[in-house]
PDB file of N, CA, C and O in Angstrom:
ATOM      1  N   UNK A   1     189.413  48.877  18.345  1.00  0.00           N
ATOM      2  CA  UNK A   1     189.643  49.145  19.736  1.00  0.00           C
ATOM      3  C   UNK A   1     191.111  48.855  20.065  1.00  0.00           C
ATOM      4  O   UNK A   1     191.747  48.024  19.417  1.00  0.00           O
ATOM      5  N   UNK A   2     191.606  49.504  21.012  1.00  0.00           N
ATOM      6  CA  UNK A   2     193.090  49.494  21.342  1.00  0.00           C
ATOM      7  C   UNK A   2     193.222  48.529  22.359  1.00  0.00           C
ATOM      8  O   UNK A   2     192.546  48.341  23.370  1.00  0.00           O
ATOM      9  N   UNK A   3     194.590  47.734  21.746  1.00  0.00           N
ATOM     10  CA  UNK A   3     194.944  46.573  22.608  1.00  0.00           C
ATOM     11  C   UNK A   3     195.638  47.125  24.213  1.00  0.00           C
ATOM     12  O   UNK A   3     196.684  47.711  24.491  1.00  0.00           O
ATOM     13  N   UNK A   4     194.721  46.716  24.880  1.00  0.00           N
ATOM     14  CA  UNK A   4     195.749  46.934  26.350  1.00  0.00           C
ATOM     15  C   UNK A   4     196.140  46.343  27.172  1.00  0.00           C
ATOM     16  O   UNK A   4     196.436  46.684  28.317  1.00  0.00           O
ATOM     17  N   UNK A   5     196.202  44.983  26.471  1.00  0.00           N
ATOM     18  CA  UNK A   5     197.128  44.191  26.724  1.00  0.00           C
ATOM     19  C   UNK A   5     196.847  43.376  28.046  1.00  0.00           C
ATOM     20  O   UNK A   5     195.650  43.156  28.228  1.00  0.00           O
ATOM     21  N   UNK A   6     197.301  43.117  28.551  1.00  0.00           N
ATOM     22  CA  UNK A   6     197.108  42.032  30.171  1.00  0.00           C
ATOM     23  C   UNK A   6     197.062  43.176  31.164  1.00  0.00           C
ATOM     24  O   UNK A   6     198.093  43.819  31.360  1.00  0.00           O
ATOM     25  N   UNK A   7     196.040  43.450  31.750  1.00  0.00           N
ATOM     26  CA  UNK A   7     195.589  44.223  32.565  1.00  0.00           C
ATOM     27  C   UNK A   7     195.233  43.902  33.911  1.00  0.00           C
ATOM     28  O   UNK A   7     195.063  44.649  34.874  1.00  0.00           O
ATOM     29  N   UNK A   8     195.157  42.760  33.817  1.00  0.00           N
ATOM     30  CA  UNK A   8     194.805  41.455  35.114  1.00  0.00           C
ATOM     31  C   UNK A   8     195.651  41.777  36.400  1.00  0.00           C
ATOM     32  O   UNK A   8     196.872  41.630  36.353  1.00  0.00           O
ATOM     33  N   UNK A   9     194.875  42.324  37.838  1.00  0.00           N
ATOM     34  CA  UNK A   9     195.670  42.897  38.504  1.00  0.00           C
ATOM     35  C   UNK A   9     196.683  41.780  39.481  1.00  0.00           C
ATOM     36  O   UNK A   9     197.347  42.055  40.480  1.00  0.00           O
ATOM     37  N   UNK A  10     196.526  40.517  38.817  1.00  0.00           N
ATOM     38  CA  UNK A  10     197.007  39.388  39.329  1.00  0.00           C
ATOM     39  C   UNK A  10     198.829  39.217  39.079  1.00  0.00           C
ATOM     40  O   UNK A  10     199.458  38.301  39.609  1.00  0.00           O
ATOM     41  N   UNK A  11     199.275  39.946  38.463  1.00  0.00           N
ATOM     42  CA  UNK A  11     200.502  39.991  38.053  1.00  0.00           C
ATOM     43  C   UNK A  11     201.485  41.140  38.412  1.00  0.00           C
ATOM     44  O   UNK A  11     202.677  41.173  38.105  1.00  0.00           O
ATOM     45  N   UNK A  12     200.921  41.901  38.982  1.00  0.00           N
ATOM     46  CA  UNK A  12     201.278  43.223  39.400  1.00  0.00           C
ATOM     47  C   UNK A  12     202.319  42.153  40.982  1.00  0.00           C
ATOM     48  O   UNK A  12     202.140  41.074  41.546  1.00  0.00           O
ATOM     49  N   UNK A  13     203.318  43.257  41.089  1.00  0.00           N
ATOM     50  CA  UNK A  13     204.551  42.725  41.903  1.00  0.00           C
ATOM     51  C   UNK A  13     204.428  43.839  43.195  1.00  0.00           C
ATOM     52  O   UNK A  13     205.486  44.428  43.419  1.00  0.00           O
ATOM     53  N   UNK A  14     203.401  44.166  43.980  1.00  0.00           N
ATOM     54  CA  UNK A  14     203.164  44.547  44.954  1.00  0.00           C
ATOM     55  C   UNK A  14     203.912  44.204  46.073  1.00  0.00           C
ATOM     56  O   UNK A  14     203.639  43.095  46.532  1.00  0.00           O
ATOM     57  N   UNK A  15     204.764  44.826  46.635  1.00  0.00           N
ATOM     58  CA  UNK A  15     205.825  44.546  48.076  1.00  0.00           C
ATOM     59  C   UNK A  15     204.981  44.152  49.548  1.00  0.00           C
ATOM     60  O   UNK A  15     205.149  43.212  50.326  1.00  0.00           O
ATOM     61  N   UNK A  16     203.953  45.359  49.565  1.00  0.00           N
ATOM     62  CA  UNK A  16     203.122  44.932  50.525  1.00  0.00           C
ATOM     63  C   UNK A  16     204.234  44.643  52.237  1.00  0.00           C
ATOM     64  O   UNK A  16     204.260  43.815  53.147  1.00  0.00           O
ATOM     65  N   UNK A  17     205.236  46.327  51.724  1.00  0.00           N
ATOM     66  CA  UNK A  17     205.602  46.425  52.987  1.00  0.00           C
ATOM     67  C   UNK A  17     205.354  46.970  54.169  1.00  0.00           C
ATOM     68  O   UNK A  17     204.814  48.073  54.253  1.00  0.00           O
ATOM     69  N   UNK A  18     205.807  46.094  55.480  1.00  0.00           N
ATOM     70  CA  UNK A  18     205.324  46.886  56.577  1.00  0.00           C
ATOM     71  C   UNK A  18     205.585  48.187  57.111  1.00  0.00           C
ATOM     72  O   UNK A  18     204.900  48.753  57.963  1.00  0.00           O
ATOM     73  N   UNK A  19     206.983  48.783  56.364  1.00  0.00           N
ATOM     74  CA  UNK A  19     207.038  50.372  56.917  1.00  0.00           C
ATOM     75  C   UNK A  19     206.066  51.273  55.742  1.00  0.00           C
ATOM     76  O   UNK A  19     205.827  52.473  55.876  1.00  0.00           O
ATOM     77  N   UNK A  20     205.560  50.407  54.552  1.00  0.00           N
ATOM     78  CA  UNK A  20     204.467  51.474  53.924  1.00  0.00           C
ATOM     79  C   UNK A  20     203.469  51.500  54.599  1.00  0.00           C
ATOM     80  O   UNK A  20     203.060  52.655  54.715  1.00  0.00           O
ATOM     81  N   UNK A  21     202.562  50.404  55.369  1.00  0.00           N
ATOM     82  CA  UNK A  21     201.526  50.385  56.128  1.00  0.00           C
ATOM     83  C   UNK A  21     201.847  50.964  57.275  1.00  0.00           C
ATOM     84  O   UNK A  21     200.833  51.213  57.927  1.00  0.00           O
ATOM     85  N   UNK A  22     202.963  51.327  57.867  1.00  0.00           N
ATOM     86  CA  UNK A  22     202.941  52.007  59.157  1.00  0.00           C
ATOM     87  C   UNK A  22     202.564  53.494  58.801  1.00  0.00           C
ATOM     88  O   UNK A  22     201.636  54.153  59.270  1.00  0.00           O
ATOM     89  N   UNK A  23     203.404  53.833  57.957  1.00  0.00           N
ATOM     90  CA  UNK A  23     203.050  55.042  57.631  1.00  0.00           C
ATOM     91  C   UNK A  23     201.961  55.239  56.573  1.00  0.00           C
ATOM     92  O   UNK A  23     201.920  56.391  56.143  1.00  0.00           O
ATOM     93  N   UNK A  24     201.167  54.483  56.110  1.00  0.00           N
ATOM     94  CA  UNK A  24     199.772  54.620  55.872  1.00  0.00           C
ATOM     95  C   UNK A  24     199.016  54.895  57.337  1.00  0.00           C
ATOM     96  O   UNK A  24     198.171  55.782  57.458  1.00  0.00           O
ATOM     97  N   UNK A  25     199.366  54.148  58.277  1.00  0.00           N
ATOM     98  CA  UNK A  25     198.923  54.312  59.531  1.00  0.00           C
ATOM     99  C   UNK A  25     198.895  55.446  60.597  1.00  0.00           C
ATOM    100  O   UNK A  25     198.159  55.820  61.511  1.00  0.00           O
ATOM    101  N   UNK A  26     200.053  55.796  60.022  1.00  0.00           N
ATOM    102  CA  UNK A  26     200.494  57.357  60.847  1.00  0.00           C
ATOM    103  C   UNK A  26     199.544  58.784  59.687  1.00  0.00           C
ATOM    104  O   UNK A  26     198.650  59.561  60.025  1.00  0.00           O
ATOM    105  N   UNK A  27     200.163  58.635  58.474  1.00  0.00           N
ATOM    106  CA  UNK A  27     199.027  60.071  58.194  1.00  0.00           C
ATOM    107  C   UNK A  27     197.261  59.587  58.204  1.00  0.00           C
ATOM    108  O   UNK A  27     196.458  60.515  58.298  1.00  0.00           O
ATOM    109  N   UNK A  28     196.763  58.283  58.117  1.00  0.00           N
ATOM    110  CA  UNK A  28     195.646  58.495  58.931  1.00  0.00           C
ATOM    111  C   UNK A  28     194.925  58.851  60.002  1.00  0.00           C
ATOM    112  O   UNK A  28     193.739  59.131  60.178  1.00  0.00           O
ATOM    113  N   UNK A  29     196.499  58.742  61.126  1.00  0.00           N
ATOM    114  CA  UNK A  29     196.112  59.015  62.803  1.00  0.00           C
ATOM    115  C   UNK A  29     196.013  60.518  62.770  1.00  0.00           C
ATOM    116  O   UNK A  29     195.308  61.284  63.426  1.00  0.00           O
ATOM    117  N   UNK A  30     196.899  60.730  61.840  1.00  0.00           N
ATOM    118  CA  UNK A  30     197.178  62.653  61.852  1.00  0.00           C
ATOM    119  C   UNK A  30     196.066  63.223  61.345  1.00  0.00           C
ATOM    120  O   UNK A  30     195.694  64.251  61.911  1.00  0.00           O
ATOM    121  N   UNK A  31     195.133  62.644  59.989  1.00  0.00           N
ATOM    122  CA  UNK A  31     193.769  62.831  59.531  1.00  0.00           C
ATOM    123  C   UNK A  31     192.995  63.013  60.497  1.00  0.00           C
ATOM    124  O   UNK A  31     192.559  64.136  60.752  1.00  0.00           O
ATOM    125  N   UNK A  32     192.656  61.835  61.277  1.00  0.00           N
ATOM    126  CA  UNK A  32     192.108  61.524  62.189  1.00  0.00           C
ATOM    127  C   UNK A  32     192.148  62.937  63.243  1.00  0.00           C
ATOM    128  O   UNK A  32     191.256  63.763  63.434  1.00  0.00           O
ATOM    129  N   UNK A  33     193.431  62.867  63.789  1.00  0.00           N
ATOM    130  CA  UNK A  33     193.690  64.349  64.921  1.00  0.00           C
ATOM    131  C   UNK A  33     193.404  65.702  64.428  1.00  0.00           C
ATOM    132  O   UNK A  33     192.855  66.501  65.186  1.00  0.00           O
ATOM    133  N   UNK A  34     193.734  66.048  63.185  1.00  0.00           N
ATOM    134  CA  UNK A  34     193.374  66.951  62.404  1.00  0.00           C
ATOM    135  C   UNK A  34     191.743  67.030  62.484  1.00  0.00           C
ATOM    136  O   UNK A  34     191.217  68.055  62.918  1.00  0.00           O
ATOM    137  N   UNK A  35     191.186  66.237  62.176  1.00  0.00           N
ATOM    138  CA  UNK A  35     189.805  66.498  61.703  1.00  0.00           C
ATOM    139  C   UNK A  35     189.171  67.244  63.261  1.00  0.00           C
ATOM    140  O   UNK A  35     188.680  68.358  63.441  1.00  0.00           O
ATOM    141  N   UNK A  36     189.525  65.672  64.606  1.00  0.00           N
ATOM    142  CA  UNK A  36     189.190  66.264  65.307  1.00  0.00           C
ATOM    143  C   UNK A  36     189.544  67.860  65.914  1.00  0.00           C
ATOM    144  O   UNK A  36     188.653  68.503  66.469  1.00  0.00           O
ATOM    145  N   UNK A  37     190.318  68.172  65.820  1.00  0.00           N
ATOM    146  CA  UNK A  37     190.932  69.625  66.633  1.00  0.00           C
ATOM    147  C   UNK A  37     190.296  70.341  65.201  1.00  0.00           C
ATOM    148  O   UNK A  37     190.814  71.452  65.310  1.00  0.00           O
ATOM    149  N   UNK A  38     189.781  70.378  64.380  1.00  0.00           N
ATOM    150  CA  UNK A  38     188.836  71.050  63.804  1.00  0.00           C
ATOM    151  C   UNK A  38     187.829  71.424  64.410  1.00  0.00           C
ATOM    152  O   UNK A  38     187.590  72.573  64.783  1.00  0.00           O
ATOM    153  N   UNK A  39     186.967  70.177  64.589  1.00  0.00           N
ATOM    154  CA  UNK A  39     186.251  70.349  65.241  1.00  0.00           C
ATOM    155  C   UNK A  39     185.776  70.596  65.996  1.00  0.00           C
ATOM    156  O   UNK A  39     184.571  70.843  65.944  1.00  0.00           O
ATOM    157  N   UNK A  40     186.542  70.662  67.187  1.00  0.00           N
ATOM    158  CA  UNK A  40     186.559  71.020  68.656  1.00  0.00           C
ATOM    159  C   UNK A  40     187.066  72.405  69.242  1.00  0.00           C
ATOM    160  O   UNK A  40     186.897  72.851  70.377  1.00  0.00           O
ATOM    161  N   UNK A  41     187.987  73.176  67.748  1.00  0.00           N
ATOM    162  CA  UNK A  41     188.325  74.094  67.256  1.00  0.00           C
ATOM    163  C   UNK A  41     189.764  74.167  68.762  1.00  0.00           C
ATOM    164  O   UNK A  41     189.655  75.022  69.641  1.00  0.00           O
ATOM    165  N   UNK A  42     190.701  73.367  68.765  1.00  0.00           N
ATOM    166  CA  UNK A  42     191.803  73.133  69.103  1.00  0.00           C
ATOM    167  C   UNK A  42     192.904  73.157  68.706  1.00  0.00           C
ATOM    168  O   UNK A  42     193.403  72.244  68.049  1.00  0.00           O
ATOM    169  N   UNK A  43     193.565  74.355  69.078  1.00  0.00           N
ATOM    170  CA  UNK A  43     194.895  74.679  68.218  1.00  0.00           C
ATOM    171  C   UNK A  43     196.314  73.819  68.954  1.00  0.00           C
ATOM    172  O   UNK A  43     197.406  73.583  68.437  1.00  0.00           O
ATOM    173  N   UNK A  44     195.917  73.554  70.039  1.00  0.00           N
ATOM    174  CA  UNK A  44     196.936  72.852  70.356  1.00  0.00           C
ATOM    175  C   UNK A  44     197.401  71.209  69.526  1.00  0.00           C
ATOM    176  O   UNK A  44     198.431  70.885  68.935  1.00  0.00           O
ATOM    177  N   UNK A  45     195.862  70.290  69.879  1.00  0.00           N
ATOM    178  CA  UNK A  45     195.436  69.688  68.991  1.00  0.00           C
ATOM    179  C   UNK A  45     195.830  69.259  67.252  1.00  0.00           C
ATOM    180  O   UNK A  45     196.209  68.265  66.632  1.00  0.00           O
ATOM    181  N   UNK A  46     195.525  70.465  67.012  1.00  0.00           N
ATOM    182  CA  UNK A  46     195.740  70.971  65.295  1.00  0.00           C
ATOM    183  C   UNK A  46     197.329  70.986  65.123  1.00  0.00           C
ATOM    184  O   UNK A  46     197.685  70.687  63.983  1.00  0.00           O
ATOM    185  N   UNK A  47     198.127  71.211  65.825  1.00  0.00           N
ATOM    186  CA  UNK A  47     199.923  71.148  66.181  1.00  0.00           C
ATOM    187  C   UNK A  47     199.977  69.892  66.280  1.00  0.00           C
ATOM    188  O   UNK A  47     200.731  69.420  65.429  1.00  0.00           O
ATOM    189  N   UNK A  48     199.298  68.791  67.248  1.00  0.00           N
ATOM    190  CA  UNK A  48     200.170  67.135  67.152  1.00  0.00           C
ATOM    191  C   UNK A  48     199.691  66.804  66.047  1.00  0.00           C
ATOM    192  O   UNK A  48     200.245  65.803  65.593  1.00  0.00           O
ATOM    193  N   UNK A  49     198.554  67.395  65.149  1.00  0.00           N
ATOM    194  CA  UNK A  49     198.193  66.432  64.153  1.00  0.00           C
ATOM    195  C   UNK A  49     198.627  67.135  62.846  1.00  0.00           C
ATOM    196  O   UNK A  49     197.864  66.764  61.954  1.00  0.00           O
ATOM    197  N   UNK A  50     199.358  67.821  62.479  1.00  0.00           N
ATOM    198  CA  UNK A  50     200.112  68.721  61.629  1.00  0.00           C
ATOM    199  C   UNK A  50     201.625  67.918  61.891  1.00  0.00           C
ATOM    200  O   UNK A  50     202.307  67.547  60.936  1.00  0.00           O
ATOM    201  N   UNK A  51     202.026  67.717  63.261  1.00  0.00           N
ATOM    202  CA  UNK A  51     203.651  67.105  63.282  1.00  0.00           C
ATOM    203  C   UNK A  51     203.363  65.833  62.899  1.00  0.00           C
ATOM    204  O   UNK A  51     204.146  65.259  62.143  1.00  0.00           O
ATOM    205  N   UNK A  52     202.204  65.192  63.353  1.00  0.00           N
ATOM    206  CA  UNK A  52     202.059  63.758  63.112  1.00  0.00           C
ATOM    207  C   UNK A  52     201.623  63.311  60.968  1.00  0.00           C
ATOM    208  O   UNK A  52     201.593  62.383  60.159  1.00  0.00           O
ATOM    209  N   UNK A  53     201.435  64.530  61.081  1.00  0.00           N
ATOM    210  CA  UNK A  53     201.409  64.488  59.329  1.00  0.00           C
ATOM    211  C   UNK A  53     202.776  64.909  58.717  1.00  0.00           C
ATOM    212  O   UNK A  53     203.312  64.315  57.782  1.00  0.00           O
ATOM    213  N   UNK A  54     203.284  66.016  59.360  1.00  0.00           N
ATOM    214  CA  UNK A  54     205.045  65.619  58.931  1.00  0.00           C
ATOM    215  C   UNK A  54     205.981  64.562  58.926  1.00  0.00           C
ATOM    216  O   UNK A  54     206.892  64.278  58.149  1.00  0.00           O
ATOM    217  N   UNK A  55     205.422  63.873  60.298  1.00  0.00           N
ATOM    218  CA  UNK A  55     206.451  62.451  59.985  1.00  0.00           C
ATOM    219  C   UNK A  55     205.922  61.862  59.190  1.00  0.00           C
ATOM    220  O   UNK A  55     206.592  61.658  58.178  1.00  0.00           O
ATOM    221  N   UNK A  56     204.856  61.439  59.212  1.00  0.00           N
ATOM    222  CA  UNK A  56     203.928  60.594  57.913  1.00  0.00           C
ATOM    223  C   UNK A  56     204.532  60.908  56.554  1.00  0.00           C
ATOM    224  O   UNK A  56     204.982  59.973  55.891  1.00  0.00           O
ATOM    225  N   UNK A  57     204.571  62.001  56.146  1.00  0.00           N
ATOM    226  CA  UNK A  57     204.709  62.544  54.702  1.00  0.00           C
ATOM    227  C   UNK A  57     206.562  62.130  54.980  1.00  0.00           C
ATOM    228  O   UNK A  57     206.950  61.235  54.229  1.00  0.00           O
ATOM    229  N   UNK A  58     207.364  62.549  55.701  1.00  0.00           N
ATOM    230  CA  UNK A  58     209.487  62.179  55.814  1.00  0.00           C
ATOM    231  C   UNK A  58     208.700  60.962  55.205  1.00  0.00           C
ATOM    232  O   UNK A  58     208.568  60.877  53.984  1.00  0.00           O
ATOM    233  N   UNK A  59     208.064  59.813  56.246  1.00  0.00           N
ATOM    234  CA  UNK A  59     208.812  58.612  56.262  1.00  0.00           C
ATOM    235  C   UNK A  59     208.179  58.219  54.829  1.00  0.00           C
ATOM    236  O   UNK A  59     208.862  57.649  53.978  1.00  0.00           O
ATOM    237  N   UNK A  60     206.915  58.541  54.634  1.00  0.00           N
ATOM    238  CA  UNK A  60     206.845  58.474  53.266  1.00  0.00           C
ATOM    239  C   UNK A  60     207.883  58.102  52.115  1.00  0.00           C
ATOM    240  O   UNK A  60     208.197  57.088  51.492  1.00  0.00           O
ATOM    241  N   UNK A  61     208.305  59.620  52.159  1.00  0.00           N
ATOM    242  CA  UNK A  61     209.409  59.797  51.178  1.00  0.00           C
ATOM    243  C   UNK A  61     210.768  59.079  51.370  1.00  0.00           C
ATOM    244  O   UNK A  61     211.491  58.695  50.451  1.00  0.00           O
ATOM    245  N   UNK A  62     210.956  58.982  52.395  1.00  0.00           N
ATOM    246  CA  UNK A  62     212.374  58.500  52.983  1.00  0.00           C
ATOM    247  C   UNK A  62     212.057  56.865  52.484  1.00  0.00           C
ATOM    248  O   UNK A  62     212.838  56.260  51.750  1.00  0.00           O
ATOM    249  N   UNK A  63     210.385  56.081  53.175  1.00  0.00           N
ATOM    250  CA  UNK A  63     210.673  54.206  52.801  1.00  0.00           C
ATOM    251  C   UNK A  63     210.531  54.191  51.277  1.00  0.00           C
ATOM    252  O   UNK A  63     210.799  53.128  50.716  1.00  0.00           O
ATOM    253  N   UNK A  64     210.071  55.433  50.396  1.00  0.00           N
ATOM    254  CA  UNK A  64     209.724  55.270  49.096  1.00  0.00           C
ATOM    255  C   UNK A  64     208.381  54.559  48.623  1.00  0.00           C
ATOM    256  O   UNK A  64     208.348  53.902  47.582  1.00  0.00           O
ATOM    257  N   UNK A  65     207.325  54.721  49.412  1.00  0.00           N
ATOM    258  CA  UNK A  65     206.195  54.221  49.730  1.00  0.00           C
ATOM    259  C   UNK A  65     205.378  54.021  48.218  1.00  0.00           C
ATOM    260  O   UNK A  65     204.683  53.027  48.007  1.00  0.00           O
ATOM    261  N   UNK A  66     205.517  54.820  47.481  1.00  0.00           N
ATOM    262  CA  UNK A  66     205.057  55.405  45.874  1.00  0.00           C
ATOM    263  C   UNK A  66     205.467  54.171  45.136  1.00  0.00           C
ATOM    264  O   UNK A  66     204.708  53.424  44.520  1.00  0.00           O
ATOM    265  N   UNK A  67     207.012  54.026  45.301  1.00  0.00           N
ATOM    266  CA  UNK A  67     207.502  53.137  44.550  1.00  0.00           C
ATOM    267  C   UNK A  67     207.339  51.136  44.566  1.00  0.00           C
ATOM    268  O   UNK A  67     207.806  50.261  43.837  1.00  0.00           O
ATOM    269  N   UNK A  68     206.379  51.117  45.880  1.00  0.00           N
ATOM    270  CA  UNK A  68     206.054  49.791  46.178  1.00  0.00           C
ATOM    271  C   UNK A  68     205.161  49.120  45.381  1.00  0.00           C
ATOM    272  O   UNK A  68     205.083  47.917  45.630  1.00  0.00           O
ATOM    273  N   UNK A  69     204.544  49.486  44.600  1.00  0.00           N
ATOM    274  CA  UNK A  69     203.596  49.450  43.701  1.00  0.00           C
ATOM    275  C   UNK A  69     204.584  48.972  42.449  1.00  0.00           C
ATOM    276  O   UNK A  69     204.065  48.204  41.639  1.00  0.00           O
ATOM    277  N   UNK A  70     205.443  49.216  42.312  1.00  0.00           N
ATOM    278  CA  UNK A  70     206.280  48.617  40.611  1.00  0.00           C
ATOM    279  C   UNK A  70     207.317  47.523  40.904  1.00  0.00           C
ATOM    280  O   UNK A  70     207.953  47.014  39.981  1.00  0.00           O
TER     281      UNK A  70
END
């Protein structure tokens, strides 16, 4: 069997920053608006929660949200 070594998620160097959780916070709200104006079949709706998923996804990329994890 293959050694894989220390796997223990106790050592992992997690930042556990607050502009990644904001914007965890923001494309959920946009999920959230999205789903509803689905449902309710609201195109206006379906527009704040499409922009509110664009900023989500910038700030994403912009705090480097991916990279908080290493």
């Amino acid at each position: 069997m293959a050694d894989l070594g220390n796997t223990s998620m106790a050592n992992t160097a997690h930042k556990h920053l607050l502009t990644s959780w904001i914007t965890v916070v923001i494309l959920i709200v946009a999920s959230i608006v999205l789903g509803i104006a689905f449902v309710v079949q609201s195109v206006p709706l379906g527009v704040v929660g499409a922009v509110i998923g664009v900023v989500g996804v910038v700030m994403m990329v912009t705090f480097k949200v991916m990279d908080d994890a290493h």
